[in-house]
C-alpha positions as CSV (number, residue, x, y, z in Angstrom):
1,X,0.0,0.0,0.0
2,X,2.7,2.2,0.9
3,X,5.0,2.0,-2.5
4,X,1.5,2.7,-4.2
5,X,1.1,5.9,-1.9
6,X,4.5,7.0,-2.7
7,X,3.7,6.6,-6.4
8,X,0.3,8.8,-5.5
9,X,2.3,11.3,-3.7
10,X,5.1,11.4,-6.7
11,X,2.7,11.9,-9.5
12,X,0.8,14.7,-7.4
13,X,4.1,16.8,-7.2
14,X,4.6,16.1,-11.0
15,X,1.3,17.6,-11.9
16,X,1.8,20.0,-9.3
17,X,4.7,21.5,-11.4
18,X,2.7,20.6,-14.9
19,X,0.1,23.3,-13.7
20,X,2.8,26.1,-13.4
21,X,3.9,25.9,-17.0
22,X,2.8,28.6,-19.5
23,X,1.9,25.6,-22.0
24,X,-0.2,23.5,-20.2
25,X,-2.0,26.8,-19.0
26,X,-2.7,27.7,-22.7
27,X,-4.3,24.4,-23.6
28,X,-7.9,24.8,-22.0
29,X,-8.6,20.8,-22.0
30,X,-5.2,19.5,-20.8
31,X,-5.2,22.5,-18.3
32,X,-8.8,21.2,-16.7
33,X,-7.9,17.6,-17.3
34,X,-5.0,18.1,-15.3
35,X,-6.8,20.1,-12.4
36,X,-9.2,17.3,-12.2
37,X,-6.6,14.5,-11.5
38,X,-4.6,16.6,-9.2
39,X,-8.1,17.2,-6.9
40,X,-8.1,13.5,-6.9
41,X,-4.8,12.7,-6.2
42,X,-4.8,15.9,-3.1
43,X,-7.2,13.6,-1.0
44,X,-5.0,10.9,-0.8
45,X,-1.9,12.9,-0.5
46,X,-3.2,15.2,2.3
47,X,-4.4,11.9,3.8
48,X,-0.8,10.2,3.3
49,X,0.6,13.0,4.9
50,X,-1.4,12.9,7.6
51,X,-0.3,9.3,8.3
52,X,3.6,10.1,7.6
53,X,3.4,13.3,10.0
54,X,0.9,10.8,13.2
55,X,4.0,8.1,12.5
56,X,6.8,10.8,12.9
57,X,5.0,12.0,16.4
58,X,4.3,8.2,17.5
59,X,8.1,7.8,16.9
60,X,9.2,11.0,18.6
61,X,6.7,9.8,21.7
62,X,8.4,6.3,22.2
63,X,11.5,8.0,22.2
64,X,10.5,10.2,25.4
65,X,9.3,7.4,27.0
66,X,12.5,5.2,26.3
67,X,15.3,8.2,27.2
68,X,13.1,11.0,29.0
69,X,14.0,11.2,33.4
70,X,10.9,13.4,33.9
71,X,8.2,11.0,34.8
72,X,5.7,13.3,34.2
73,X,7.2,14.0,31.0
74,X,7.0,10.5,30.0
75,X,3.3,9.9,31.2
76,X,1.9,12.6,29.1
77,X,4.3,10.8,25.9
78,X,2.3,8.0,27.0
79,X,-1.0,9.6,27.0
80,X,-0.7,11.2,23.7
81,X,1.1,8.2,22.9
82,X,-2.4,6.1,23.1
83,X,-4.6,8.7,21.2
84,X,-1.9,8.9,17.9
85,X,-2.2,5.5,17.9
86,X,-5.6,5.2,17.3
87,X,-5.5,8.1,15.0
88,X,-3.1,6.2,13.1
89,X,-5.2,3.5,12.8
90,X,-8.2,5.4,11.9
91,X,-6.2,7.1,9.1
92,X,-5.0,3.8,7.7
93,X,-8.5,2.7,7.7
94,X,-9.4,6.2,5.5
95,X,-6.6,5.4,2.9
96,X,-7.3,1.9,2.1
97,X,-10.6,3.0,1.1
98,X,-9.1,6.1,-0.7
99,X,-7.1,3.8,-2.6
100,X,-10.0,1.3,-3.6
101,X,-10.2,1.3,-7.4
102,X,-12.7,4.4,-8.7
103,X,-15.9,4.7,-9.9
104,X,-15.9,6.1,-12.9
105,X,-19.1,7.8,-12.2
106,X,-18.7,8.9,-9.0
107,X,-18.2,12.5,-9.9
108,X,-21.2,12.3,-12.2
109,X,-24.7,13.6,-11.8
110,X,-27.5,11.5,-12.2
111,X,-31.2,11.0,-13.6
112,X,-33.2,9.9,-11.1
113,X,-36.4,7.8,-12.0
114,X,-39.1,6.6,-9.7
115,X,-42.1,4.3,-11.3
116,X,-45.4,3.3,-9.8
117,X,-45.1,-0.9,-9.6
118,X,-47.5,-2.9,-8.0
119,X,-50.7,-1.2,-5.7
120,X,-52.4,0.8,-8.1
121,X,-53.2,4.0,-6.9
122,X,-51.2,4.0,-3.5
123,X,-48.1,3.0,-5.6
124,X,-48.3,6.3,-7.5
125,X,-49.0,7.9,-4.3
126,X,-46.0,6.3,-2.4
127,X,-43.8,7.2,-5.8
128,X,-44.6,11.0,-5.0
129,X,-43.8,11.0,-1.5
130,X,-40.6,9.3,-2.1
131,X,-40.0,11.6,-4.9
132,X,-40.3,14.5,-2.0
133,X,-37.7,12.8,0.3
134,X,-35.0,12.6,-1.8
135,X,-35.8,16.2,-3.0
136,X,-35.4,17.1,0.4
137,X,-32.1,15.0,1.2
138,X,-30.9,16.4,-1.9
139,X,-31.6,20.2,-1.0
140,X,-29.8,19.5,2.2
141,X,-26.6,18.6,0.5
142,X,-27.1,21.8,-1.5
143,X,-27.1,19.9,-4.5
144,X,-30.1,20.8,-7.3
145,X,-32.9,19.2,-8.5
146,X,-34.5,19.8,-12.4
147,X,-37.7,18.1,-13.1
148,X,-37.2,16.9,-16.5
149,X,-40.7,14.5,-16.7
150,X,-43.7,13.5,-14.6
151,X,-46.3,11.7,-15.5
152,X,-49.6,11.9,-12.8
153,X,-51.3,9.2,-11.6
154,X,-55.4,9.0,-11.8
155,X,-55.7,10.1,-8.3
156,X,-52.6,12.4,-7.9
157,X,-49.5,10.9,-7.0
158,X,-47.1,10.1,-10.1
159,X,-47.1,7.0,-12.4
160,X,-43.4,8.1,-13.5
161,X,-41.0,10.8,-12.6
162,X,-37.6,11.7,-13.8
163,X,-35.4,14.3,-12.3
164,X,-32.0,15.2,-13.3
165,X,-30.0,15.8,-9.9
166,X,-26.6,17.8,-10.1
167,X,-24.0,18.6,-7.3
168,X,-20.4,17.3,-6.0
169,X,-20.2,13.3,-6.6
170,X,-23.8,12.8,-6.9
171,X,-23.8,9.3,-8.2
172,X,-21.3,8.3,-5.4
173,X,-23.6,8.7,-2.8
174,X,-27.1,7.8,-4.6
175,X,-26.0,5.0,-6.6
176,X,-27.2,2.3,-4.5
177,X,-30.6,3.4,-4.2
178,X,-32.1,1.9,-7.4
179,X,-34.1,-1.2,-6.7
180,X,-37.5,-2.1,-5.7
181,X,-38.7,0.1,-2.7
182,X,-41.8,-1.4,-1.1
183,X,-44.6,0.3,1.5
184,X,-46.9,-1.1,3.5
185,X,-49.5,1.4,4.8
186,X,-52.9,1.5,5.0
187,X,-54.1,3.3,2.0
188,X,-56.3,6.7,2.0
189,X,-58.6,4.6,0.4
190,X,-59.4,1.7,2.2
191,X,-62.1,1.5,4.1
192,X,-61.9,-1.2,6.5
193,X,-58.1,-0.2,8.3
194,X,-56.2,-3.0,5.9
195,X,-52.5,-2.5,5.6
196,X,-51.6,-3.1,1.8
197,X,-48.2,-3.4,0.5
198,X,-46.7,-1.6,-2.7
199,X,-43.8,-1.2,-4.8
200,X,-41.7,1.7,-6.6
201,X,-38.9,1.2,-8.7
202,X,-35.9,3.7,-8.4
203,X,-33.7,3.8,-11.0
204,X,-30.4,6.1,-10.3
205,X,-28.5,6.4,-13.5
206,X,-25.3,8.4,-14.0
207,X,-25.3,11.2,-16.5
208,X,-23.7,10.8,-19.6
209,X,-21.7,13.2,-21.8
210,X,-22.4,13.2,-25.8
211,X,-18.9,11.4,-25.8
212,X,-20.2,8.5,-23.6
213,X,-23.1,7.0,-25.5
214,X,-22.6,7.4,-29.5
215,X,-26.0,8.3,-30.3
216,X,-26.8,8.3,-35.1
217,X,-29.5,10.7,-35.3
218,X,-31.2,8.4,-38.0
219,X,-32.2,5.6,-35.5
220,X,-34.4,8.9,-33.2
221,X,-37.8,9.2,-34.3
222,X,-38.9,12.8,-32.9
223,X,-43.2,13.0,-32.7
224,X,-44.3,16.8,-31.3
225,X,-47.7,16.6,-29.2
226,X,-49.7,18.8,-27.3
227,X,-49.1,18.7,-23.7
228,X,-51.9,17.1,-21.5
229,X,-52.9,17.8,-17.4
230,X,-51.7,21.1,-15.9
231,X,-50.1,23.6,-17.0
232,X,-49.4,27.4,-17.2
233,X,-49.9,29.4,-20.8
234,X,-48.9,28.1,-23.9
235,X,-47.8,24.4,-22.1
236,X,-51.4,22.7,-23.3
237,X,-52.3,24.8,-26.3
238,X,-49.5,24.3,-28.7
239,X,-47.6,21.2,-30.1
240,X,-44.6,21.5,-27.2
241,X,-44.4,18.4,-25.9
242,X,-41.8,15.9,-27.4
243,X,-41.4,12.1,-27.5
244,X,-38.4,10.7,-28.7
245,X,-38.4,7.0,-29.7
246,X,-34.7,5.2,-30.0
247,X,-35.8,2.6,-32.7
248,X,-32.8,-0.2,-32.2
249,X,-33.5,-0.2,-28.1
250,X,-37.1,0.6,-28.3
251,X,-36.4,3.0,-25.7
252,X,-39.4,5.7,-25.7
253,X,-39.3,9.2,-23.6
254,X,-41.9,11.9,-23.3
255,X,-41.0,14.9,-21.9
256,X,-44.0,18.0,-21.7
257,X,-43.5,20.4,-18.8
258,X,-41.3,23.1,-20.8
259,X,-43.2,25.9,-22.9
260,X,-40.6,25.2,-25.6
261,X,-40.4,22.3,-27.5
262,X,-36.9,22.5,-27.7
263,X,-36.4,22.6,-24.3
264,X,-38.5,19.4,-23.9
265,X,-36.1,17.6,-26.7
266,X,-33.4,18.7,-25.2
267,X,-33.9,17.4,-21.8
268,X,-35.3,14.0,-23.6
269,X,-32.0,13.2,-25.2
270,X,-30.3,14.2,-21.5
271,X,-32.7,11.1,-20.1
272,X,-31.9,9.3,-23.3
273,X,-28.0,9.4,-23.3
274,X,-28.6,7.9,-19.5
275,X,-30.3,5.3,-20.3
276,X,-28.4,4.3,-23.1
277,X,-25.1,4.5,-20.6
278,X,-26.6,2.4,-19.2
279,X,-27.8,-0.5,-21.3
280,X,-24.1,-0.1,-22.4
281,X,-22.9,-0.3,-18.6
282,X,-25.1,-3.4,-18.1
283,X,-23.5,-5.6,-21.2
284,X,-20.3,-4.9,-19.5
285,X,-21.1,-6.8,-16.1
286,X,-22.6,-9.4,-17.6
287,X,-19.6,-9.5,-19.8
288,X,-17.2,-9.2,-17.0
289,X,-15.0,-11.4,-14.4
290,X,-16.3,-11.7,-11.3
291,X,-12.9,-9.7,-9.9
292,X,-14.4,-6.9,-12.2
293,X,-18.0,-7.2,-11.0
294,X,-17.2,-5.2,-7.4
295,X,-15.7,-2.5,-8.8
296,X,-18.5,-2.0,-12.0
297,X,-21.6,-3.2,-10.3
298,X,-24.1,-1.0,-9.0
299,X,-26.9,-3.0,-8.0
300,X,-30.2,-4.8,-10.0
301,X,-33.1,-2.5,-10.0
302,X,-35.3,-5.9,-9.8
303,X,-33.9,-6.3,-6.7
304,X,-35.9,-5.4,-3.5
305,X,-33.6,-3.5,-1.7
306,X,-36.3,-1.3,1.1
307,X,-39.5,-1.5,2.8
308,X,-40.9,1.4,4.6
309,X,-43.7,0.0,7.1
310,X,-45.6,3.3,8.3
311,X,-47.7,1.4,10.9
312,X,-44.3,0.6,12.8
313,X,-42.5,3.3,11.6
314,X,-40.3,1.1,10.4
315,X,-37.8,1.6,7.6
316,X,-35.6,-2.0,6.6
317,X,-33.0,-2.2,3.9
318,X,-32.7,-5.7,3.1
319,X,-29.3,-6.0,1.9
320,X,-28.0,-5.5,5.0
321,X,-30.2,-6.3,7.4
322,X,-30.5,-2.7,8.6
323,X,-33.8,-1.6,10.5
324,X,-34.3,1.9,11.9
325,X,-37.0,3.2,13.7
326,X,-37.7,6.7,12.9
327,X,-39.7,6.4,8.9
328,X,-41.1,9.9,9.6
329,X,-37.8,11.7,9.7
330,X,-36.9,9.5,6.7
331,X,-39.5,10.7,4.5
332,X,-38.6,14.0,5.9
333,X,-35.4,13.9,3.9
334,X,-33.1,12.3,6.4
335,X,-32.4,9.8,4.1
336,X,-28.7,9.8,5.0
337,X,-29.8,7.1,7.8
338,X,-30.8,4.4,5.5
339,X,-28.1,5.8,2.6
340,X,-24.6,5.8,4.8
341,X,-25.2,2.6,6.2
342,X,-25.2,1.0,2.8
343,X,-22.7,3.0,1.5
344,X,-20.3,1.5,4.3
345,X,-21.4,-1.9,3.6
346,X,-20.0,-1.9,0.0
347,X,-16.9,-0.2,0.4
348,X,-16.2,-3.0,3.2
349,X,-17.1,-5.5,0.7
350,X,-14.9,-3.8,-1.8
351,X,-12.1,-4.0,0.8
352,X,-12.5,-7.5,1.4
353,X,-12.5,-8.7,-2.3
354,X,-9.3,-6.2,-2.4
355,X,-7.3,-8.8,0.1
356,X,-8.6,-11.7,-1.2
């Protein structure tokens, strides 16, 4: 780990001097290329250094101990003796997961979708509410929120909504949140105090550049509709809305809520180039080694990964085994107690695979 820290550390001061060069500065893409790689590489290093400089003082401390008359001396060594220890041992713990292979689409925003499944109604219902959480989790991270398509359910609620989410590492820290979420309430509608049990389906899919996906313009068919359900001026009395149809993957996206019809295309293709990363990222772990699969995988959405059970106010996320106890403040946006907890769980896993 250590000869690959050095070889961080090394490369950091080499780009370090790269950046100080008229060239580089004059080249626009190297120049930001560049700047990205060494905002990487300064979390590791600062990290590294962190560990080099607790060593150094851990060193210096056994030495007082070993030579130093002064017993009080040596009993406060000792005493901050014990706490760099477990720093040190805290910071090792940070930098094996700093150095666990990236994510290429960490640093990415994302599309998120959320679908009605089974229920009817009260899964339409359920996919709003959820829709509001992780608005509100993601207004607390200061990161923004577009609403590129929703489509309403019969009586309210949504039968699909897509968002487009944008901030610092977005997809690092929703990217295991697609899947199957299940509730179990009783419904608004039900007369006789029966709890019922519902799906969504969350899909979080990383945005994709024009560079990503190669997209021939031939194989989009483009239809122009008038937009239906609620809307300001001009939204449901002209031809505005847009579907775009992707004829070799039969994908198919409406988007409506925009005045402009261009504005509607345009944020079509942003939901289609995600989706098309996608189906692209997909054939690749099916295509790839199991030692790959860790490091490319990002979860089934046919999985059933949550349940949110409102008459125990209990929230479970079934891959791993976590139950909390406080669904209100979930819904509420503190979504960060169900997230974290998984987040952990696969960069352990990661770490494990790592050593085997």
């Amino acid at each position: 780990m250590f000869q690959q820290l050095d070889g961080v550390e090394s490369r950091f001061e080499s780009i370090n001097m790269q950046l100080q060069a008229p060239d580089v500065a004059n080249d626009q893409k190297k120049y930001r290329a560049l700047m990205k790689e060494y905002s990487d590489l300064e979390i590791i290093v600062k990290e590294y250094r962190r560990y080099k400089n607790t060593t150094k003082q851990i060193e210096d401390n056994k030495s007082i101990i070993d030579t130093e008359k002064d017993e009080e001396l040596r009993d406060l060594a000792k005493e901050e003796l014990a706490q760099l220890q477990k720093d040190l041992t805290s910071i090792e713990s940070e930098l094996k997961l700093l150095l666990l292979p990236k994510d290429p689409n960490d640093d990415k925003n994302v599309i998120l979708e959320i679908r009605a499944g089974a229920g009817g109604d009260e899964a339409g219902l359920f996919a709003e509410e959820l829709f509001r959480s992780y608005n509100l989790y993601v207004n607390k991270r200061g990161w923004n929120v577009e609403l590129l398509s929703a489509s309403d359910g019969s009586i309210g609620g949504f039968k699909e909504v897509i968002a487009s989410i944008t901030g610092e590492k977005v997809f690092s820290r929703l990217k295991y949140e697609s899947g199957v979420h299940r509730v179990q309430r009783v419904p608004k509608t039900e007369t006789q105090g029966r709890v019922h049990t519902s799906t969504v389906t969350v899909a979080v899919l990383p945005e994709a550049e024009e560079t990503d996906v190669q997209i021939n313009q031939n194989d989009i068919r483009i239809d122009v509709f008038r937009s239906s359900g609620s809307g300001g001026q001009s939204v449901n009395t002209t031809d505005s809305a847009v579907r775009l149809t992707h004829i070799p993957s039969g994908i198919v996206i409406s988007c409506q809520d925009e005045k402009s019809q261009l504005k509607n295309k345009n944020k079509a293709m942003k939901v289609l180039y995600a989706r098309l990363k996608a189906l692209q990222e997909e054939k690749e772990i099916k295509e790839a080694s199991n030692a790959r699969l860790a490091q490319i995988g990002t979860g089934d959405r046919s999985e059933r990964i949550r349940t949110y059970n409102f008459p125990q106010s209990r929230c479970t996320d079934h891959r791993i085994g976590l139950t909390v106890h406080n669904l209100d403040q979930i819904m509420n946006g503190k979504m960060e107690d169900m997230i974290e907890p998984v987040i952990t769980f696969y960069q352990a896993e990661a770490l494990k695979a790592q050593k085997q």
